[in-house]
C-alpha positions in Angstrom: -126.4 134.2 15.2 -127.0 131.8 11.9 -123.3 132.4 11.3 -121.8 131.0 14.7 -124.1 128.4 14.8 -123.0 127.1 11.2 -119.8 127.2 12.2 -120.0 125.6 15.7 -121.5 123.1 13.4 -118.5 122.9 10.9 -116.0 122.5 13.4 -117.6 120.1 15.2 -117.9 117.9 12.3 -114.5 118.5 11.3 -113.0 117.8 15.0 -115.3 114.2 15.3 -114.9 113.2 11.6 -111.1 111.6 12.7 -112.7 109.2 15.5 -114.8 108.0 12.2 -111.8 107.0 9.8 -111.4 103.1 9.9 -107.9 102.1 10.5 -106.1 100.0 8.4 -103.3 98.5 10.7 -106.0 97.3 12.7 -108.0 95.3 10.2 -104.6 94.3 8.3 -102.7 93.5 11.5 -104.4 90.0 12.1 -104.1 88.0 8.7 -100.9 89.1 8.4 -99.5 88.6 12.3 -101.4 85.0 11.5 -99.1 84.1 8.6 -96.2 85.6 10.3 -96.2 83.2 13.5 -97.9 80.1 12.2 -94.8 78.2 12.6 -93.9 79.6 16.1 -93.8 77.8 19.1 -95.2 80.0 21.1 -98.0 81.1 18.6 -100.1 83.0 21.1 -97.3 85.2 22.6 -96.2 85.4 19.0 -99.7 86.6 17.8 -99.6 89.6 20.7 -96.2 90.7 19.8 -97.0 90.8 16.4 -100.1 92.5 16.9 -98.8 95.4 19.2 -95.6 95.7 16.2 -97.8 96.0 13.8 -100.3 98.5 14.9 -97.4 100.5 16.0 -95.9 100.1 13.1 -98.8 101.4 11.0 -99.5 97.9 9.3 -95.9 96.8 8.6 -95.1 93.2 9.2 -92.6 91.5 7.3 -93.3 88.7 4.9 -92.8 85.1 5.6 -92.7 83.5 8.8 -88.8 84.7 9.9 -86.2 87.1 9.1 -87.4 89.5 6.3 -87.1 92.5 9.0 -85.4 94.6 6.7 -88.8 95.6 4.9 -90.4 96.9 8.1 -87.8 98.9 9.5 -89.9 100.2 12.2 -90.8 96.5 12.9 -87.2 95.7 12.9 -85.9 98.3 15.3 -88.3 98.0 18.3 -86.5 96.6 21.2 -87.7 95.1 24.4 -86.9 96.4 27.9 -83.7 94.2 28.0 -82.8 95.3 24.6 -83.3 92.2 22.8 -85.8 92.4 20.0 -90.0 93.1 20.1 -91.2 91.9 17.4 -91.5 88.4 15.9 
């Protein structure tokens, strides 16, 4: 009875141990979405684009504030419903 109790215990741990790992597109995403569009026009809508890029992205953003796509290639190749590009 020990036995199966220990290892409900284990696996328990183990399955609610991933909803505990901190992200680190989330808390990266901002600062660098920030530097990205702080010439934009549009810096708001820029900001949100950004954000959702980056997070789906896994923290890629490129440097600077334009071009430089070619260092996020996931960032790069996200396209828009139309087909024109997602991402900032």
């Amino acid at each position: 009875m020990k036995l199966v109790v220990v290892q409900f215990c284990i696996t328990f741990l183990l399955l609610t141990s991933s909803f505990f790992v901190p992200s680190t597109a989330d808390s990266s995403c901002g600062g660098k979405c920030n530097v990205r569009c702080s010439k934009a026009s549009q810096h708001e809508e820029c900001i949100k684009y950004c954000n959702i890029c980056c997070e789906k992205c896994n923290g890629c953003v490129p440097s600077g504030t334009y071009g430089n796509k070619d260092e996020c290639p996931c960032y790069r190749d996200m396209r828009n419903s139309k087909g024109g590009p997602k991402c900032p």
